[in-house]
N, C-alpha and C positions, 0 to 999 in steps of 0.2 A: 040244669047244670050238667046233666048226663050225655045232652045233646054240644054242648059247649066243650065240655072236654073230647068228646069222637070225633066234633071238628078236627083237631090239630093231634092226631096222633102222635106220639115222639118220632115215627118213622119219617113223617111228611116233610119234602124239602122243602126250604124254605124261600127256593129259588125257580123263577117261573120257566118253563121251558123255550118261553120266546127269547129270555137272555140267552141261558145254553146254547140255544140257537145262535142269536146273536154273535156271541164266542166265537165258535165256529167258525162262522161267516167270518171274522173279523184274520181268524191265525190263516183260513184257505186263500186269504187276499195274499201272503206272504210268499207262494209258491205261482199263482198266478203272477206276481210280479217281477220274480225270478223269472220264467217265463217271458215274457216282453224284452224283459231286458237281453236275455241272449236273443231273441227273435231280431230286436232294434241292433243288435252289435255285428250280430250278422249281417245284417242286410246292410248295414254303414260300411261293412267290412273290417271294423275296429277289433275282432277278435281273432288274434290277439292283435294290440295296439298297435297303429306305425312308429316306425321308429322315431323314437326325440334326434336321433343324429342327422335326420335329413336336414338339408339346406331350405330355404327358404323359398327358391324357384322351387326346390321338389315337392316341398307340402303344399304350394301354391297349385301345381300341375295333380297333387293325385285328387284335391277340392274341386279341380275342374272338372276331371274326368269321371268322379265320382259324385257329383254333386247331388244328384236330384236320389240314389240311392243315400245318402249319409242324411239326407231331409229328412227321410222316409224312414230308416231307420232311428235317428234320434227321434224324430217325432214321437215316436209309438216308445223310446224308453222314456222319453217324458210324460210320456202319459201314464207310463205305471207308478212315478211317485206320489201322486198319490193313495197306493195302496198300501207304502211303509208304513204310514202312521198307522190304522187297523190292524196293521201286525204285528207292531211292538205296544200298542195299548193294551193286546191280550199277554203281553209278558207280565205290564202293569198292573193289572187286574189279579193275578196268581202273587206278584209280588205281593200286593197289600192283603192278602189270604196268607202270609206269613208272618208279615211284620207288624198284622191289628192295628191298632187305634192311631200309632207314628207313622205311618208306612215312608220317612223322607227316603227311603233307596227307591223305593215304586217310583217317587215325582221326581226324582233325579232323573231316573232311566225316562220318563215319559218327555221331561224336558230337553236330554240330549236325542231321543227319537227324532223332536222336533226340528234339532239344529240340522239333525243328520237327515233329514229328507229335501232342507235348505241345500244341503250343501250337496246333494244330489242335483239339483236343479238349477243350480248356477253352473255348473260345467255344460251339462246340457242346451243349457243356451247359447253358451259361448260357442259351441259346437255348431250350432246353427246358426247364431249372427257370424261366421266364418265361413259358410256359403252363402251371405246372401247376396253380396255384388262380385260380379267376376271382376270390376274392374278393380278392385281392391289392391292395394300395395304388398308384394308377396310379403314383405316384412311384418307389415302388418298382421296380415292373414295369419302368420305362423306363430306371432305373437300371442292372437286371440286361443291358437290351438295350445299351445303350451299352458295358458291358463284355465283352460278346461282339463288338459290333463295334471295340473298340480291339483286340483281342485276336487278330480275326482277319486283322483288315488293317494295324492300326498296328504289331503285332511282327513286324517284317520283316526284322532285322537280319541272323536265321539265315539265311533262304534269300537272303541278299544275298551274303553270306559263302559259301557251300556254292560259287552262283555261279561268284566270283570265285576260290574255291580251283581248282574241278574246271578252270575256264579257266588258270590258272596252272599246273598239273599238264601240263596238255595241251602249253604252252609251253617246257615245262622236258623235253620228251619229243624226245633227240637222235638217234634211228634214224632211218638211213636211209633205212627206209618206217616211220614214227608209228605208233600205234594209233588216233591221230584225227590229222584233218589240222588244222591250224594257223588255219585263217578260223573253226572253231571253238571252240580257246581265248578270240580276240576277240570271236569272238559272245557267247562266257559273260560275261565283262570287260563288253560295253559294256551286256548285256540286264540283269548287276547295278545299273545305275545306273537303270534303268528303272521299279525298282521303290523307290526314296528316299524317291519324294513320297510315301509314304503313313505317313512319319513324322510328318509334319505335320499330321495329322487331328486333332490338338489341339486345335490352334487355330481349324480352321472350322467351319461348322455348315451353310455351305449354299457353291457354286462351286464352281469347278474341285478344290479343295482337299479338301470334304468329303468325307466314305467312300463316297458315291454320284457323286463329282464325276469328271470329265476322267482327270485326273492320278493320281486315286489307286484306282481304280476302272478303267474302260475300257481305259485306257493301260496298267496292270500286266496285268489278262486277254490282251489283246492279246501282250503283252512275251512270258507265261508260252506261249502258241501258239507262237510265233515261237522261242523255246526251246527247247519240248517236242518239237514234231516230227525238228529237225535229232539233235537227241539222241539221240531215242529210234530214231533208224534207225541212226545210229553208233554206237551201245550194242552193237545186234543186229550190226553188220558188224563191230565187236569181236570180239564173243562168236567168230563162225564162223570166224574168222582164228587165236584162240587157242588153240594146242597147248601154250603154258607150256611152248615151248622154251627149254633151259637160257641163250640169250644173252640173253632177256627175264626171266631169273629174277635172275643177276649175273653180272657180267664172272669173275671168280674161278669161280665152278660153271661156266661155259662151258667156261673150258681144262681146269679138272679134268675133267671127261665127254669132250670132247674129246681127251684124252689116255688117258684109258679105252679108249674104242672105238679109238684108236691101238692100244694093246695089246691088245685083245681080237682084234682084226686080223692081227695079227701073230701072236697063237700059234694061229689059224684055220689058219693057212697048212702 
């Protein structure tokens, strides 16, 4: 019994280091992907985006001229979605480390991660089935690009919501030391509302409104920095804090192990 109880000190985590590892690996896909993606927008020359006021011979003529660079570049942002989902499962993951046995705000957030790496990847293709024949109708052509640009900046609803959930979570997080501190909940809350304006890209074609304007455009990149950084370092001081000790798993499994190692104590003796 004496041996049985030194097995499992109370200090011992109960989480194996290949996960934490894991972890890890999962929130550094988030910044590698970031990565790509300005690499890919650059190289397309989409950053910042062509104008929506062009005419139809003009988006038809800059496809031409740029075509085998805007391949090359989408290519390679298509290639980093798949490193979204990895980066938002590790939000998932801290999420159900606050919310125990229900966690439905963690599979809300994991199930809009999903919609939202969809809907990364549908503009993206529209973008490249939009070089693939030059002889294309410029109507056409411009039409395809308009729907990649609704698509990539006007459906914003999901990462508006993910947002606002992972902020809510964090708020609703009653321990005495959090797993994130609390100016971060707000920060997630107020940087959701930062990115609104680009529901309205409906409506303009050229200002602060259009998909290359102020608001919908500048102001959301910006918003997504001012985001990404705080996070992604409290992601990581998560992860290294997390031993998925039994008071962070439920109140209930706490006293029961708690009461365990009572007895396993006791017949040590």
């Amino acid at each position: 019994m004496t041996t049985l109880a030194a097995a499992r000190p109370a200090t011992q985590p109960f989480i194996p280091t290949p996960s934490r590892l894991a972890q890890k690996l999962c929130i550094w896909a988030g910044p590698v992907m970031g990565v790509l993606f300005v690499i890919g927008f650059l190289i397309a020359g989409f950053f910042p985006p062509p104008s929506p006021n062009q005419t139809a011979a003009e988006v038809a003529a800059m496809i031409d001229r740029d075509r085998t660079a805007i391949r090359f570049g989408i290519v390679l942002c298509l290639a980093s979605c798949g490193l979204l989902m990895p980066f938002m499962t590790a939000f998932t993951i801290q999420m159900r480390r606050i919310e125990g046995s229900r966690p439905i705000l963690a599979y809300t957030q994991l199930a809009l991660a999903t919609m939202a790496t969809v809907e990364f990847v549908i503009p993206y293709v529209f973008m490249l089935v939009s070089t693939y024949r030059a002889d294309t109708d410029p109507d056409v052509t411009r039409a395809l690009f308009d729907i990649s640009w609704f698509f990539f900046l006007g459906v914003i609803c999901t990462f508006v919501l993910q947002l606002a959930i992972f902020g809510v979570a964090i708020l609703m997080d009653k321990r005495e030391q959090p797993i994130f501190p609390r100016w971060l909940g707000y920060t997630n809350l107020w940087l959701s509302l930062m990115f609104t304006p680009a529901s309205f890209i409906v409506f303009f074609k050229d200002g602060p409104f259009a998909w290359n304007g102020v608001f919908v455009w500048w102001v959301p990149v910006t918003a997504f920095l001012v985001w990404f950084l705080p996070n992604f370092t409290m992601l990581l001081k998560a992860v290294d804090k997390d031993d998925l000790a039994p008071s962070e798993q439920h109140p209930t499994l706490a006293a029961e192990v708690a009461e365990l190692r009572r007895r396993l104590d006791a017949l040590s003796r």
